[in-house]
C-alpha positions in Angstrom: 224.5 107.5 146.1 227.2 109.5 147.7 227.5 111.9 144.6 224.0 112.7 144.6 223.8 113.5 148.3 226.7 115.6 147.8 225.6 117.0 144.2 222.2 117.7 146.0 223.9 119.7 148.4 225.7 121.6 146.5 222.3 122.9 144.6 220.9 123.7 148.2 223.5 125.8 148.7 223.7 127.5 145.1 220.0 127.8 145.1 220.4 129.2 148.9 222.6 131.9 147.3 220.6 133.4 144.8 217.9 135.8 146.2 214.1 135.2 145.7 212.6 138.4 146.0 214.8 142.0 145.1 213.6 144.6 147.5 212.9 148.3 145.9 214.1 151.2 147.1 211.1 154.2 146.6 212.5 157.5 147.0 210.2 160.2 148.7 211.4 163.8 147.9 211.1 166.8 150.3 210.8 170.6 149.4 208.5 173.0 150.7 207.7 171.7 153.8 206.0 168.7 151.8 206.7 165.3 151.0 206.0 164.9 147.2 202.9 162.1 147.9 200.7 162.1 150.5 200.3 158.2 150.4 202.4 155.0 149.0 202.2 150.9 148.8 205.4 149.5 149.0 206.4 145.6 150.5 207.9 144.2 152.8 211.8 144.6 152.8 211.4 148.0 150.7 213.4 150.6 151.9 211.9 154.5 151.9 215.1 156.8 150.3 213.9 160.3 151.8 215.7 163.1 150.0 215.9 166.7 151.8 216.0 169.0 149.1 214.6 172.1 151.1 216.6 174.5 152.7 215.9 173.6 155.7 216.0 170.6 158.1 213.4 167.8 158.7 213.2 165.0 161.3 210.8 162.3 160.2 209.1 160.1 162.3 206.6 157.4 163.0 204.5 156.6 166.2 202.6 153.7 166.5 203.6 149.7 166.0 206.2 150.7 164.1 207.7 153.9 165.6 210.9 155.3 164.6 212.9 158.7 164.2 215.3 159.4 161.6 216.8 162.3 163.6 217.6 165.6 162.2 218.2 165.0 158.6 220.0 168.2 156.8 219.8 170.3 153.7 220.7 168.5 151.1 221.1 164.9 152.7 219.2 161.3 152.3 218.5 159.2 155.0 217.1 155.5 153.9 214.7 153.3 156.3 213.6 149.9 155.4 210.5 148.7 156.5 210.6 145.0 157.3 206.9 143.9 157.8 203.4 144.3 156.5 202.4 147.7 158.3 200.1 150.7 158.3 202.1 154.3 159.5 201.7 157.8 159.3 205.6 159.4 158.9 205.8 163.1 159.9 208.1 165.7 160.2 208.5 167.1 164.0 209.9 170.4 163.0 206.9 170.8 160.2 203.6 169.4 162.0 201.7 169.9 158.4 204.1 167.0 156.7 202.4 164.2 156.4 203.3 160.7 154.4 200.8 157.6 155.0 202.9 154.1 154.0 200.9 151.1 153.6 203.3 148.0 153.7 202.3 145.0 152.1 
């Protein structure tokens, strides 16, 4: 009896280890004062890779239930948020009004 507590144990733990679901990581480019989509789906745990490949800086936020700012991101620089629960937002850029990203998480 003891080894099968202890070998039952031991496959709660292994089995404890090994992760259920792998997150995605969806990467949103921006150039021209644009983010390349207008809208995505992604799920909970995903994380949002936003590349800067203008010239120029952006600062993307959200307002809402979940609000957040990414602060000034540079040329040439990715900043990464993960979105942790099922959630409607509409991410913009401060310094461009006219950038406009609606994330549906699932």
């Amino acid at each position: 009896m003891k080894k099968l507590v202890i070998g039952l144990a031991a496959m709660g733990f292994i089995a404890a280890a090994i992760p259920t679901v792998n997150a995605a990581e969806v990467v949103i480019t921006q150039k021209g004062k644009k983010f390349d989509k207008k809208k995505i789906e992604i799920s909970s745990g995903d994380t949002i890779k936003f590349v800067n490949a203008d010239k120029m800086r952006h600062n993307i936020n959200s307002k809402g239930a979940d609000s957040f700012d990414l602060g000034l991101q540079k040329s040439g620089v990715d900043t990464s948020r993960k979105f942790a629960k099922a959630n409607k937002c509409k991410l913009r850029c401060t310094m461009h009004p006219k950038m406009k990203l609606k994330v549906t998480v699932k």
